[in-house]
C-alpha positions in Angstrom: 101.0 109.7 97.2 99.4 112.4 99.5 97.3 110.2 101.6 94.6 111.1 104.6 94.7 108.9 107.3 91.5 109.0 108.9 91.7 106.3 112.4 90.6 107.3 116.1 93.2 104.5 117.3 95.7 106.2 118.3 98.6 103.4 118.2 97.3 102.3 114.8 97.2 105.7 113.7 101.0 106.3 114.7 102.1 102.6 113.3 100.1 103.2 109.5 101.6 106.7 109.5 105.2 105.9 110.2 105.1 102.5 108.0 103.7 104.9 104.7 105.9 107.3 105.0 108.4 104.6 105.2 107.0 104.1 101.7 107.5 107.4 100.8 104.1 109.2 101.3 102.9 112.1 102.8 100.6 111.5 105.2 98.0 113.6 107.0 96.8 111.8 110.1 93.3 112.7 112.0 90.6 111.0 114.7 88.1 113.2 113.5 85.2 112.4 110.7 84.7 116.3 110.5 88.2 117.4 110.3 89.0 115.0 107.6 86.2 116.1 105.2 87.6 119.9 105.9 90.8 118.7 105.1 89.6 116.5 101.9 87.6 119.4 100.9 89.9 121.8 101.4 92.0 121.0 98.2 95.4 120.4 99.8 96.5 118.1 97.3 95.1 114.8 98.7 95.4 111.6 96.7 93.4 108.9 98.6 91.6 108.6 101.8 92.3 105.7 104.4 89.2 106.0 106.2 88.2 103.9 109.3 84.5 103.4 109.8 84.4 103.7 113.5 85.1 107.2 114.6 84.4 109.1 117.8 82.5 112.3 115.9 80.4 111.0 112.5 80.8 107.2 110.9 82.9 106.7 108.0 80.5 105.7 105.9 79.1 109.4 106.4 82.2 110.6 105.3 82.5 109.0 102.6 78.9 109.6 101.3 79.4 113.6 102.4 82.2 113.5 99.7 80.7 111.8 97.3 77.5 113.9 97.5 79.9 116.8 97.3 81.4 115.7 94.0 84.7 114.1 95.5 86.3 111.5 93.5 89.1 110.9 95.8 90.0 107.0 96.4 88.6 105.6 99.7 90.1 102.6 101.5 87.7 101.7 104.0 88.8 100.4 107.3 86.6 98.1 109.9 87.1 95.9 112.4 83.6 94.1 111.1 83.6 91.4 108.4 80.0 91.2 107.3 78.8 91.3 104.3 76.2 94.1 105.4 79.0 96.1 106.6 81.1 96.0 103.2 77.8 96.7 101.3 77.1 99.6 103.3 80.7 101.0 102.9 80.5 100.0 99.2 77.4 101.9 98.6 78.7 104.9 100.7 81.7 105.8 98.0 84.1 103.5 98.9 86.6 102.7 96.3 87.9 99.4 98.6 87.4 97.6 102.0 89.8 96.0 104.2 89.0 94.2 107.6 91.2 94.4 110.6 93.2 93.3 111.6 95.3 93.3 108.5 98.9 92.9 106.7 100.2 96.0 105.7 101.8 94.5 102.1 97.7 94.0 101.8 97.0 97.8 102.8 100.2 99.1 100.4 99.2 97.1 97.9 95.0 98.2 97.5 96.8 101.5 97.8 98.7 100.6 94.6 95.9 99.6 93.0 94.0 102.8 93.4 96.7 105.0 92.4 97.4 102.7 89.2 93.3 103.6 88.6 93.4 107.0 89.3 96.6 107.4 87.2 94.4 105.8 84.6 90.9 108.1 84.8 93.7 111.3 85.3 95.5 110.5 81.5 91.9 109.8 80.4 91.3 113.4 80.8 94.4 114.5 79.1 95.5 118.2 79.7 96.9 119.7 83.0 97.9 123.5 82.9 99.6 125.6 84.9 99.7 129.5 84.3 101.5 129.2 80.3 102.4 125.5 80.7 99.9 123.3 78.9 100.6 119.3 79.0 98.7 116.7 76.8 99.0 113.3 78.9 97.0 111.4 76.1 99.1 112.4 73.3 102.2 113.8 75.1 102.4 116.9 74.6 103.8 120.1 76.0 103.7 123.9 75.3 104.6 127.0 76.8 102.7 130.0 75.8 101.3 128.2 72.9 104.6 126.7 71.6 106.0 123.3 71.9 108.6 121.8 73.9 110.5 118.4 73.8 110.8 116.7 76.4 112.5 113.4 77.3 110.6 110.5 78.8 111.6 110.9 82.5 111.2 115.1 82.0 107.8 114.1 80.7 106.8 112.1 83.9 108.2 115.1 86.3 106.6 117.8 85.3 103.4 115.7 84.8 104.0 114.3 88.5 104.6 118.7 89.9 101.1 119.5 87.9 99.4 117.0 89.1 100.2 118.6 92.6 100.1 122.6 92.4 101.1 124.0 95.4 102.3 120.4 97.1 106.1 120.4 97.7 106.8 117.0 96.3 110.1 115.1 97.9 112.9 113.9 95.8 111.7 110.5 97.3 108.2 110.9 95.6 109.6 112.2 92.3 112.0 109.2 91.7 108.9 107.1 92.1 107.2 109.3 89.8 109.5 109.4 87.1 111.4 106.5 87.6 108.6 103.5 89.1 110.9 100.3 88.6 113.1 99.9 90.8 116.4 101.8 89.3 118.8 102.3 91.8 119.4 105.8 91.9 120.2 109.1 94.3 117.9 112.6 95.0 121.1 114.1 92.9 119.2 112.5 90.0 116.2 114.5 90.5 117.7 117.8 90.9 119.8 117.0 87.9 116.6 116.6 85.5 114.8 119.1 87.3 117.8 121.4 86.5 117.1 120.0 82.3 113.2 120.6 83.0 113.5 124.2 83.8 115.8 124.8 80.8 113.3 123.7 78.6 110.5 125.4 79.8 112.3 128.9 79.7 109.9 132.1 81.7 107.8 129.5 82.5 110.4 127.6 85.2 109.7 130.5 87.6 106.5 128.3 88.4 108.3 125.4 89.7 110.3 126.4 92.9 112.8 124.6 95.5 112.3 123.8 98.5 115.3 123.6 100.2 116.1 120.5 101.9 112.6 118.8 100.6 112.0 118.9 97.0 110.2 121.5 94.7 107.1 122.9 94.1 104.8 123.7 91.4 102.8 127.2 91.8 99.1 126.8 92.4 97.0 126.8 89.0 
């Protein structure tokens, strides 16, 4: 996942940034209320927000209520350092998706993020269609097409390309695609991704010259 880290602790912000991207997420890392709803707002690709409430600049709960009154549906994990049942409400009520008191395990904090992504993942294949320039795919009833025509794809070609459109313009790592595509624990090597990446763009013909390596990294999908 692409996560915003939004904590004015500077040690904690270091230690929940190294420790996800030990994880394999991205992670954007700010003290600042304002700068993270530019950032959330700005549509870099953002898949949850790990927002503390006490911040030197506006409150989180602001935050979270600015993007919610601005139509923002990302995922919020709220962090506080207060356990009342006021404080939780408040957060709640403010957008918050979920609320976690310090100070806390992180197997907690990775697994609420789980959670969210599994319920995001849900809502996203309840909308059913992401397209990018000729490339049309159905995530309800599986679908994909190229300029109108269809193309067969196996399972784990399926759950790449889904993973690169859910992201347009975000180089994904190998690391994130092999969670992607393959979420169970197989043991297997970045060679395995550039291998059905190589199938993927077979298949979709003039319409590979969207998806684009990054050397060293991963790929990219062109911007919708």
């Amino acid at each position: 996942m692409h996560l915003l880290v939004v904590e004015d602790d500077p040690r904690l912000g270091r230690l929940l940034t190294r420790m996800l991207e030990e994880e394999r997420h991205l992670v954007e890392l700010t003290a600042s209320g304002e700068e993270a709803l530019e950032i959330a707002e700005a549509g870099s690709g953002i898949d949850a927000v790990i927002l503390d409430i006490g911040l030197p600049d506006i409150s989180g709960i602001q935050v979270a209520a600015r993007l919610r009154r601005a139509g923002s549906r990302l995922p919020i994990l709220m962090l506080t350092a207060r356990d009342s049942v006021e404080d939780r409400v408040k957060g709640l009520d403010a957008g918050a998706d979920d609320y976690l008191v310090k100070p806390f395990a992180f197997a907690e904090l990775s697994a609420r993020l789980r959670a969210l992504g599994r319920r995001v993942s849900a809502e996203g294949r309840a909308g059913g269609m992401l397209t990018n320039g000729s490339i049309m795919l159905d995530e309800v009833r599986r679908l994909v097409t190229v300029d109108g025509g269809p193309v067969e794809l196996s399972p784990r070609e399926f759950s790449l390309l889904e993973c690169l459109l859910r992201h347009p313009g975000q180089v994904m790592s190998r690391g994130q695609l092999l969670d992607y595509a393959w979420p169970y624990g197989d043991i297997l090597t970045h060679n395995t991704v550039d291998t059905y990446v190589h199938y993927l763009r077979q298949k979709l013909g003039s319409a590979s010259e969207r998806l684009s390596t990054v050397r060293g990294v991963g790929y990219r999908m062109a911007d919708a």
